[in-house]
C-alpha positions in Angstrom: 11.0 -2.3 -13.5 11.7 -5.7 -12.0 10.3 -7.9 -9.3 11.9 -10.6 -7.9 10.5 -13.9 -6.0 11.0 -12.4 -2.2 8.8 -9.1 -3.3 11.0 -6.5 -4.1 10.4 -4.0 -7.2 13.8 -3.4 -8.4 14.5 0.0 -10.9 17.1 -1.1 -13.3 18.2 2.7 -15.2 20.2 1.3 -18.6 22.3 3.9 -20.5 24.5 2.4 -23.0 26.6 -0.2 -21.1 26.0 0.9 -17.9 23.3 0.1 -15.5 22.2 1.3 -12.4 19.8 -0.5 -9.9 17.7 0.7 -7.2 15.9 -1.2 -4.7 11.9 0.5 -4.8 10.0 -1.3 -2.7 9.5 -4.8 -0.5 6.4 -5.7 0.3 7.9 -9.6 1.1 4.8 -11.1 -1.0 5.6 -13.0 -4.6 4.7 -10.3 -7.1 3.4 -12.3 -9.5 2.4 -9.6 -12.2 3.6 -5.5 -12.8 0.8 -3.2 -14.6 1.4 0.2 -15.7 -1.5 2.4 -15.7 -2.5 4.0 -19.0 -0.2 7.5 -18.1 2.4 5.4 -17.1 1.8 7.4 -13.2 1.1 4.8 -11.4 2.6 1.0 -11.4 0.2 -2.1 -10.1 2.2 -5.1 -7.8 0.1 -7.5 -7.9 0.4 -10.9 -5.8 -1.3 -14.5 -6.3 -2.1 -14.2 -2.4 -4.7 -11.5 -3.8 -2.8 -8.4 -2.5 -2.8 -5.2 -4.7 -0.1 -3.0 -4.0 0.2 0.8 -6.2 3.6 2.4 -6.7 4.2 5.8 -8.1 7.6 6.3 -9.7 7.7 9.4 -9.9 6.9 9.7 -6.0 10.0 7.3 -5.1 7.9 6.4 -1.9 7.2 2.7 -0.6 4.0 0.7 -2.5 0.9 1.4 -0.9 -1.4 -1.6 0.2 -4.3 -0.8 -2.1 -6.6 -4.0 -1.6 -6.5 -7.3 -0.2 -8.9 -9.9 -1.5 -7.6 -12.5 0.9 -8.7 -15.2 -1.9 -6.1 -18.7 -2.8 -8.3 -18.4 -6.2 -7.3 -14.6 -7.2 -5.6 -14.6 -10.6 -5.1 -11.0 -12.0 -5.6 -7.4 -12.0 -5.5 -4.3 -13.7 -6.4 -0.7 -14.5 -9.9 0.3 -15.6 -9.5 2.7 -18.2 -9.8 5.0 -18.9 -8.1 7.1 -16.3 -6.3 5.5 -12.9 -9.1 5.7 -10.8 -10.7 2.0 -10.8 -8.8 -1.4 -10.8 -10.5 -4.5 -11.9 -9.8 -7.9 -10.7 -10.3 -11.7 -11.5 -10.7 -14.9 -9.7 -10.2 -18.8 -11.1 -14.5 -19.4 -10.5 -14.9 -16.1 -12.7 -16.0 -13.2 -10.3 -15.1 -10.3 -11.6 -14.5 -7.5 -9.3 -14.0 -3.6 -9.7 -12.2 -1.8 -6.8 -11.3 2.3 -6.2 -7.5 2.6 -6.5 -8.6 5.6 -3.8 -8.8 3.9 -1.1 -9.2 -0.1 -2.1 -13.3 0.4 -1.5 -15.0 -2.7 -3.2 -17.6 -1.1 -5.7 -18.9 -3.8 -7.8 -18.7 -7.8 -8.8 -20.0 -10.0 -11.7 -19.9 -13.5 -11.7 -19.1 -14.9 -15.5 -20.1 -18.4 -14.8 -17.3 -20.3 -15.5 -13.4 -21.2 -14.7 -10.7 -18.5 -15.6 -7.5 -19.2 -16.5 -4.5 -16.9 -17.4 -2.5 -17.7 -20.5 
């Protein structure tokens, strides 16, 4: 899997020398990071806007708008393992945030006390 700058999840299948590509999903955001979940069911789009999108290959539908945290200072998010039920998220002044991948309910924040960054 792929994204490129305009938002758009690309499949490229590889077999040998050949290649075939297939155009998953726009959701005409920046992606800025792609996380698998720990089954490998469900994919996480992620944008810096603060967007979480979820895509399930094996569903071939479009990305579903999981949460939007509406924040400029959003930096990253993931799975909460185990299982695929809970996503965890991150901002630059350190709130830590856990979300249901359900239905993008807000369940519970802790502040760190200090600046993030991402490396």
């Amino acid at each position: 899997y792929f994204s490129a700058q305009e938002g758009i999840l690309i499949f490229y299948h590889i077999k040998e020398l050949q290649y075939e590509m297939k155009i998953c999903a726009d959701i005409s955001q920046p992606i800025s990071s792609l996380i698998f979940s720990p089954d490998y069911t469900s994919l996480l789009l992620v944008t810096d806007q603060g967007t979480v999108y979820s895509y399930k290959p094996a569903h071939s539908g479009e990305a579903v708008k999981l949460l939007d945290t509406s924040s400029s200072c959003f930096l990253a998010a993931d799975f909460l393992t185990p299982g695929n039920n809970y996503c965890v998220s991150v901002t630059i002044s350190g709130e830590v945030q856990v979300w249901s991948l359900e239905d993008g309910t807000f369940l519970s924040k802790l502040n760190l006390g200090i600046e993030v960054h991402v490396t």
